[in-house]
C-alpha positions as CSV (number, residue, x, y, z in Angstrom):
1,X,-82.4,38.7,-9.5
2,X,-79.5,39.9,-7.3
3,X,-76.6,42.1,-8.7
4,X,-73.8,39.9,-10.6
5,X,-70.3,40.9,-10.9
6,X,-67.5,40.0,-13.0
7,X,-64.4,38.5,-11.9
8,X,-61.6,35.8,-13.3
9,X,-60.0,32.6,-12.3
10,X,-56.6,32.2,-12.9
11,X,-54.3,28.9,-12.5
12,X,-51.0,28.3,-14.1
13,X,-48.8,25.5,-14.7
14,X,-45.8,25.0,-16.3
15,X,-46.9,24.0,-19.9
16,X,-50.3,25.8,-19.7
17,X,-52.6,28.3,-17.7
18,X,-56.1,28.7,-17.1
19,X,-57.7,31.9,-17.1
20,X,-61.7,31.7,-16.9
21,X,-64.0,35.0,-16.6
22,X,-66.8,34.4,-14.6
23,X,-69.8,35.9,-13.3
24,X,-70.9,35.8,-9.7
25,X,-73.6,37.0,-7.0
26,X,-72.4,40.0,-5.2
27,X,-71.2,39.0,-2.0
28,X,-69.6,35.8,-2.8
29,X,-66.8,34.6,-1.1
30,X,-63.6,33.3,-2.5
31,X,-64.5,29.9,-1.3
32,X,-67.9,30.4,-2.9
33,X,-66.7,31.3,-6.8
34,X,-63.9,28.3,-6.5
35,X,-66.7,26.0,-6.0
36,X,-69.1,27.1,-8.4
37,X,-65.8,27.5,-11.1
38,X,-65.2,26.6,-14.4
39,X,-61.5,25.8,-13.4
40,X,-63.0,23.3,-11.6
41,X,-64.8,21.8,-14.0
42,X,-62.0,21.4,-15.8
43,X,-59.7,20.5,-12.9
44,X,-61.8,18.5,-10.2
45,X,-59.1,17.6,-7.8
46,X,-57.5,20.6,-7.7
47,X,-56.3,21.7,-4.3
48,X,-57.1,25.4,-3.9
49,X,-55.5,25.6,-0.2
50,X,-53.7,29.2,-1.0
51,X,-55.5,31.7,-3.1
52,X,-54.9,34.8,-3.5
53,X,-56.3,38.1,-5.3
54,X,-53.9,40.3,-7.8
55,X,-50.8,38.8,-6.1
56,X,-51.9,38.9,-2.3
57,X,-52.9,35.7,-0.2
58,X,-56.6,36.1,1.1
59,X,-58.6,34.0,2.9
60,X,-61.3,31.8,1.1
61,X,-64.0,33.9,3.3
62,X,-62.8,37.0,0.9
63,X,-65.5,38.7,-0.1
64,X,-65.0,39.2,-4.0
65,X,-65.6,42.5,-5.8
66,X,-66.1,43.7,-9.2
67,X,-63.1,42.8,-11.2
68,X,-61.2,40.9,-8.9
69,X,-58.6,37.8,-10.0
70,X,-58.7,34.6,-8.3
71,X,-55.3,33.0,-8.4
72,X,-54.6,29.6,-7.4
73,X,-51.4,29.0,-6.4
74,X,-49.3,26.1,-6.8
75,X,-47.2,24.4,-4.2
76,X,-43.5,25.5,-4.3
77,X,-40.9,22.2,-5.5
78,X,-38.1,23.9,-4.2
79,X,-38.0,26.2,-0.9
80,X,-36.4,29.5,-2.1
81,X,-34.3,29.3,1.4
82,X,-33.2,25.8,0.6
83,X,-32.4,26.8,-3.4
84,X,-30.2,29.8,-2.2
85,X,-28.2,27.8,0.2
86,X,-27.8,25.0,-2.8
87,X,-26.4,27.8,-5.0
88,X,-23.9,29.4,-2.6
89,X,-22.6,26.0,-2.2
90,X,-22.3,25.0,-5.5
91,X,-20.6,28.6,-5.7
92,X,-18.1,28.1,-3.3
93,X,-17.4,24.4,-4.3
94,X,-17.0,26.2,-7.8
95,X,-14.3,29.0,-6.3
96,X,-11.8,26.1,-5.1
């Protein structure tokens, strides 16, 4: 039997998140563990376009290793450049 390792599958939304420890093959890609997760199980549409590992975007070709953290990102609602020019304007509407 090949070598296993342990890694998680994290996805969050607003009013819950989905943490799932899992065990794969050593050499598994990101792409690989997605497919074979329990998050989706759970979640079967779930669009898993940007991943990333501890905080940084990878590639779905990534190979895993021990320990690692899948994360799932969601899309953004807002553009953070779009939400900053919002607020300085309601701040200078606010300064007349």
């Amino acid at each position: 039997m090949a070598d296993t390792i342990q890694i998680e599958v994290a996805y969050a939304l607003e009013e819950v998140q989905y943490l799932f420890s899992e065990q794969v093959e050593q050499g598994t890609t990101v792409a690989q563990a997605l497919e074979q997760s329990k998050l989706l199980q759970e979640l079967p549409g779930l669009v898993t376009d940007k991943v990333g590992i501890f905080g940084k975007l990878v590639t779905p070709d990534t190979i895993l290793r021990e320990g690692d953290r899948i994360e799932v990102y969601r899309p953004l609602k807002v553009d953070p450049r779009d939400r900053r020019r919002q607020k300085v304007e309601e701040e200078r509407k606010a300064a007349k």
